[in-house]
LUMPAFI-569715 format. One record per residue (C-alpha): x, y, z; residue in one letter; residue number from 1. Coordinates in Angstrom, 2 decimals. Each point is the difference from the previous one (the first is absolute). Layout:
BEGIN
         u         v         w   res     n
         X         Y         Z     A   NUM
...
END
This chain:
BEGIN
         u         v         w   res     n
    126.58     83.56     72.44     X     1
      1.16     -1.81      3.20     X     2
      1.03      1.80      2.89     X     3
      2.83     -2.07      2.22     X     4
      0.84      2.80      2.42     X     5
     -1.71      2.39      2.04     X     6
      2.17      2.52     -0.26     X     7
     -1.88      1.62     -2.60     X     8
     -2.88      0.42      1.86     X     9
     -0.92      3.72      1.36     X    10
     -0.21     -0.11      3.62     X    11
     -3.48      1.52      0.19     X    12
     -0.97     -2.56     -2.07     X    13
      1.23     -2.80      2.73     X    14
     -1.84      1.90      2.91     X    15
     -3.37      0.21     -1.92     X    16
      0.18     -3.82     -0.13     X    17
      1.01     -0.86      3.09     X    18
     -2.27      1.89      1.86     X    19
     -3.07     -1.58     -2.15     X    20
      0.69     -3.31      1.23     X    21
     -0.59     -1.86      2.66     X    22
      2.90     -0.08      2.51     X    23
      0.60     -3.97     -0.71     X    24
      0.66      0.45     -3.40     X    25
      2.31      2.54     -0.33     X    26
      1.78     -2.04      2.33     X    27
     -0.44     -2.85     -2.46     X    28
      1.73      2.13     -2.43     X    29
      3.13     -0.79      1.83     X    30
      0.05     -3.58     -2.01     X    31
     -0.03      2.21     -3.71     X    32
      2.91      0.41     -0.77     X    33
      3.00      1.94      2.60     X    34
     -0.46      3.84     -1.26     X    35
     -3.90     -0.48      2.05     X    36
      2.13     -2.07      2.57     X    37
      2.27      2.79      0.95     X    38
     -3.11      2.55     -0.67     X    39
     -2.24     -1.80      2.43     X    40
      2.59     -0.63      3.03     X    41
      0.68      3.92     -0.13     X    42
     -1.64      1.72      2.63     X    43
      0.59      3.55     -1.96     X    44
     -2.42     -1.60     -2.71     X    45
     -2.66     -0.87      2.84     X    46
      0.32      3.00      1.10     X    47
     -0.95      1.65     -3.31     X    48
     -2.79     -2.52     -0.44     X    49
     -1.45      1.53      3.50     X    50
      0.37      3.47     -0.94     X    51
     -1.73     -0.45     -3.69     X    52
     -2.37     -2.10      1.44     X    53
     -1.43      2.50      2.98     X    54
      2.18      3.10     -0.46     X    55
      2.07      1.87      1.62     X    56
     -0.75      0.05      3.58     X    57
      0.93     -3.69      0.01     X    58
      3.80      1.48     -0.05     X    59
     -0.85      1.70      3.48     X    60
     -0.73     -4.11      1.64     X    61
      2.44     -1.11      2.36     X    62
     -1.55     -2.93      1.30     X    63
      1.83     -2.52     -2.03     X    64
      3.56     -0.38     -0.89     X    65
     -0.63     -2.20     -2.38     X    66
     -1.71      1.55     -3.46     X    67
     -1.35     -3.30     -1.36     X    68
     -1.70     -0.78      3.58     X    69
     -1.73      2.90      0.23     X    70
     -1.23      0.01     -3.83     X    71
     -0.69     -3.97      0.86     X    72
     -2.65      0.94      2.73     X    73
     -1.72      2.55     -2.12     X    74
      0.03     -1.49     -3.35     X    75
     -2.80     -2.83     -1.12     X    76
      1.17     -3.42      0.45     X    77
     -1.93     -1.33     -3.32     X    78
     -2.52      0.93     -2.54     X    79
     -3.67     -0.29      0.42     X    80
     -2.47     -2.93     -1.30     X    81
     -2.50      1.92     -1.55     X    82
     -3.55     -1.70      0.93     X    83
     -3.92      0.06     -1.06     X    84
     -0.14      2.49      2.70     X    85
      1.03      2.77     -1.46     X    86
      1.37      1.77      3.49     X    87
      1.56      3.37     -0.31     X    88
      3.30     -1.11      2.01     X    89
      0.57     -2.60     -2.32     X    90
      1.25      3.07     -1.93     X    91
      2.29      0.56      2.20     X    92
      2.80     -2.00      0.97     X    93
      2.49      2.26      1.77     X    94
     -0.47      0.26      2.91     X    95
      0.35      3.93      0.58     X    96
     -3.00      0.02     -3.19     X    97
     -1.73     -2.84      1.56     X    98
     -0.39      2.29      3.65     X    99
     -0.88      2.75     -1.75     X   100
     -2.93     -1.68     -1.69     X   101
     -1.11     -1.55      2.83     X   102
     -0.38      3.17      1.89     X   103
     -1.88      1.64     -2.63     X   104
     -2.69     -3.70      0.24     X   105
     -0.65      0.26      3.61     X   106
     -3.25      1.41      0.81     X   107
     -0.84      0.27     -3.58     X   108
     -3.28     -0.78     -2.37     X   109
      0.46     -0.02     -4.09     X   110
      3.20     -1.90     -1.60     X   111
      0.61      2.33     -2.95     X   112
     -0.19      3.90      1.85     X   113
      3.00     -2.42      2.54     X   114
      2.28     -0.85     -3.21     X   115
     -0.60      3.21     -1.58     X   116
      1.35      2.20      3.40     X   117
      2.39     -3.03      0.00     X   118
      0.98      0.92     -3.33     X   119
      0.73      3.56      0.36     X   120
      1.85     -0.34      3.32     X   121
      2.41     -2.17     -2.28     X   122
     -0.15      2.17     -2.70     X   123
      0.79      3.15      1.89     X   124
      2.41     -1.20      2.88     X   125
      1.84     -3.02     -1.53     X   126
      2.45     -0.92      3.39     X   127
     -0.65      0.38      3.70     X   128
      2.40      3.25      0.15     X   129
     -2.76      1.45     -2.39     X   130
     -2.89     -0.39      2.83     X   131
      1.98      0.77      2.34     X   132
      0.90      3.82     -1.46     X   133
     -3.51      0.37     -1.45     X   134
     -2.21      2.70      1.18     X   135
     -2.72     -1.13      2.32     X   136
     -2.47      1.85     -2.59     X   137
      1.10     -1.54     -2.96     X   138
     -0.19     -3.37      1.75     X   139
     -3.43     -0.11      1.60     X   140
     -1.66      1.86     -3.33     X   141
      1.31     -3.02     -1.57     X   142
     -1.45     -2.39      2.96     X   143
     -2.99      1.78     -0.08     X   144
     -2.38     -2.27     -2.11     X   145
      0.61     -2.45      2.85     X   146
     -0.96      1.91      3.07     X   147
      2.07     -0.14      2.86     X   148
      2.55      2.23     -1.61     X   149
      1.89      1.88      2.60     X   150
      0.64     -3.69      1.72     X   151
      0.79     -1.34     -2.62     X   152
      2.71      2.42     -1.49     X   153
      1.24      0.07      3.75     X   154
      0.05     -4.02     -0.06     X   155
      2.01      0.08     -3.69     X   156
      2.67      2.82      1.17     X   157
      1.03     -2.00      3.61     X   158
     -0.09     -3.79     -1.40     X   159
      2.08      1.43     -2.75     X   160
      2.33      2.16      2.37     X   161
     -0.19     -3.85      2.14     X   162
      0.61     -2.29     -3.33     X   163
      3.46      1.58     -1.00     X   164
      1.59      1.32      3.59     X   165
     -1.41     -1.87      2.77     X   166
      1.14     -3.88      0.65     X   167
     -3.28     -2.36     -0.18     X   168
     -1.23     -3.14     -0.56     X   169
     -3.43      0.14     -0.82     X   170
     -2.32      2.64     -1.38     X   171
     -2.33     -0.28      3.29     X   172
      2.77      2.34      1.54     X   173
     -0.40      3.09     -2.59     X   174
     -2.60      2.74      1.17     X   175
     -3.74     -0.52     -1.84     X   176
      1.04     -3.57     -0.74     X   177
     -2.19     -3.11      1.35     X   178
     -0.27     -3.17     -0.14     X   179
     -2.04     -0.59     -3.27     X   180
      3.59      2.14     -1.68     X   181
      2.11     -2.38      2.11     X   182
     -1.51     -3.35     -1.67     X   183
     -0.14      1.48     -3.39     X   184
      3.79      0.56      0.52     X   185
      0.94     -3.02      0.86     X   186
     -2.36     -2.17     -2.70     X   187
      0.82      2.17     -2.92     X   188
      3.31      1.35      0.29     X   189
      1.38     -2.99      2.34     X   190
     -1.56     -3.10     -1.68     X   191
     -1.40     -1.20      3.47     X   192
     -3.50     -2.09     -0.65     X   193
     -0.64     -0.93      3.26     X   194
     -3.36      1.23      0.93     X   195
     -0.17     -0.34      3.22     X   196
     -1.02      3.07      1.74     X   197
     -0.93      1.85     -2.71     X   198
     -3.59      1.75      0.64     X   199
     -0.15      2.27     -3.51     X   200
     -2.51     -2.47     -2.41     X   201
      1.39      1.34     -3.10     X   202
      3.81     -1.30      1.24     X   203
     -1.56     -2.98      1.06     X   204
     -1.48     -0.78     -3.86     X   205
      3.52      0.86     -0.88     X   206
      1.63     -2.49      1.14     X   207
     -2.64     -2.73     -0.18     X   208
      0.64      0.37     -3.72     X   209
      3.35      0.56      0.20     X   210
     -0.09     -3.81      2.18     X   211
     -2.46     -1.67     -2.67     X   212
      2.68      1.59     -2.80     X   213
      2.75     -1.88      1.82     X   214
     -1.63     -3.46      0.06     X   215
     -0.03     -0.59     -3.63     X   216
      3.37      1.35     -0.68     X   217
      1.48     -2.27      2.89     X   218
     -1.96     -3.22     -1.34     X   219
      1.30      0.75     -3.99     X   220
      3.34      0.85      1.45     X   221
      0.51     -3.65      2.30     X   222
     -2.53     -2.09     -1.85     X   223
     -2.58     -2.15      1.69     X   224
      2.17     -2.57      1.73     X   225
     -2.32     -2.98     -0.04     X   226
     -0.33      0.44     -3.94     X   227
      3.45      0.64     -0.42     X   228
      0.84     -3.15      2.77     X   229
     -2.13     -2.33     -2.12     X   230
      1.14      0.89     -3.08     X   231
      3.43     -0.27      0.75     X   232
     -1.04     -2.94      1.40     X   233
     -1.49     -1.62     -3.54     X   234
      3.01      0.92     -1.27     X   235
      2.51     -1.56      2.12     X   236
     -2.08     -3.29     -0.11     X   237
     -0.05      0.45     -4.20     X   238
      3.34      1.41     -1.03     X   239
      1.39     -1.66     -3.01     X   240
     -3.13     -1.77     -0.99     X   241
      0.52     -2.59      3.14     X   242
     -2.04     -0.85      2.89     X   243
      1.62      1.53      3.62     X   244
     -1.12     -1.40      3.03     X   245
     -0.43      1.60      3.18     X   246
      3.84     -0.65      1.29     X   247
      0.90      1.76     -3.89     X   248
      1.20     -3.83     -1.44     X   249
     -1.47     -0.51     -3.40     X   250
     -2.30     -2.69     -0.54     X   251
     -1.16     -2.16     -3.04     X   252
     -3.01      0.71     -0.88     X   253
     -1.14     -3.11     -1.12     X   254
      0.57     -1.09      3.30     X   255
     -1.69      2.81      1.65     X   256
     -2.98     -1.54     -1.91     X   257
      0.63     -3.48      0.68     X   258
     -0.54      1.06      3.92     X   259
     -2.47      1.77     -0.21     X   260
     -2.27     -2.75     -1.48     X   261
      1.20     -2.47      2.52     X   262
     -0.67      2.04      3.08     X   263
     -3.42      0.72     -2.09     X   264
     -0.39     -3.94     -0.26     X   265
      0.62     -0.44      3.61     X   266
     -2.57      2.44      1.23     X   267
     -2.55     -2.02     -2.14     X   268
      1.19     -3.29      1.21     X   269
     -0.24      1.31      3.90     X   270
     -3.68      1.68     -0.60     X   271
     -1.17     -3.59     -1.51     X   272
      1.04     -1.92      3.13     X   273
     -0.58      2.13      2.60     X   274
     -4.14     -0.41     -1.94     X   275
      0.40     -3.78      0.15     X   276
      1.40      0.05      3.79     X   277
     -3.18      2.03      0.67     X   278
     -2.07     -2.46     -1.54     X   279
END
């Protein structure tokens, strides 16, 4: 059955979709058809999308003005290339998610006791409002496989209190948040490859792979230019079954042969009396 209209669909339904996606392409739904138009250029929707997305102390922000702003800072900008690698935060490409995680890495030995706390944070306190109204117990018994876990659940609560209400630009300004969190921000949840400065080796294999990935996919998207030049090239000087020559004129090709074995009779004739002049 075809759907033409929007109309039909539950609200909820709407909200749960938007706020999986990056921010880009529920934008891009604008070009659907005009019910996702209108839906998109609504801030009450955006609005919605924030308070699904991280609950309902995101109601209490009055930093922005502007719903889809605000939700446009927070929100991922695209999805992740998964890689060989195998990095936890490539599980995680929103960006409130993506913090979290890298919180619970730093200072850290053991992959799979990290995603399984990971896990369970997740599992138990879905949105940012949910850390922030946990109990301090609950949170660092959970923590606790990682050590560290009073700083840890104090570093979770104020970067979450920081994500929804305060006005920032970069992770690096939320309490318990470095610079390793900073670049792991801005590669996976910001698409930026540029490597310079980053120290962490693991970020740095990231996005060596991530550049190698690139090269092929740019060279099979543009072609080789000197194949396709000379190609197109043999082509021009061939089209129809006729001879082109380098102005594009077409040429006999009887003739073509003709001159060739005169200039080829001339260079013979030359080479013989330049030998009898030495002579």
């Amino acid at each position: 059955m075809k759907v033409h209209s929007l109309s039909g669909m539950p609200q909820d339904a709407l909200l749960l979709i938007c706020a999986a996606l990056p921010v880009q392409t529920v934008t891009a739904l604008k070009l659907v058809c005009k019910d996702l138009s209108r839906a998109v250029e609504d801030e009450e929707l955006w609005k919605q999308i924030a308070v699904a997305k991280w609950g309902p102390i995101v109601s209490s922000q009055n930093i922005s003005a502007c719903w889809f702003d605000y939700c446009r800072h927070r929100m991922s900008f695209l999805n992740i290339s998964p890689s060989p690698l195998r990095l936890i935060q490539e599980c995680f490409p929103d960006p409130w998610e993506h913090i979290l995680c890298c919180i619970c890495c730093c200072r850290t030995t053991g992959s799979s006791v990290v995603r399984s706390v990971i896990g369970d944070l997740l599992s138990y306190w879905k949105t940012p409002s949910d850390i922030i109204n946990a109990g301090d117990a609950e949170l660092q018994q959970v923590l606790f496989p990682l050590g560290l876990q009073e700083m840890r659940a104090k570093s979770l609560k104020r970067m979450s209190t920081s994500f929804l209400l305060d006005a920032w630009d970069d992770p690096i300004q939320f309490y318990g948040c470095g610079k390793f969190i900073s670049d792991s921000w801005r590669i996976f949840c910001r698409g930026d490859r540029s490597m310079k400065n980053v120290q962490d080796k693991n970020l740095r294999r990231y996005l060596s792979w991530l550049l190698q990935e690139d090269g092929p996919k740019k060279e099979q998207a543009q072609g080789n230019p000197e194949k396709v030049g000379s190609s197109s090239s043999r082509k021009k000087r061939t089209r129809g079954g006729k001879a082109f020559g380098m102005e594009g004129k077409p040429q006999n090709k009887d003739k073509i042969l003709t001159d060739r074995k005169l200039r080829k009779t001339a260079l013979c004739s030359s080479r013989r009396s330049l030998r009898l002049q030495s002579l």
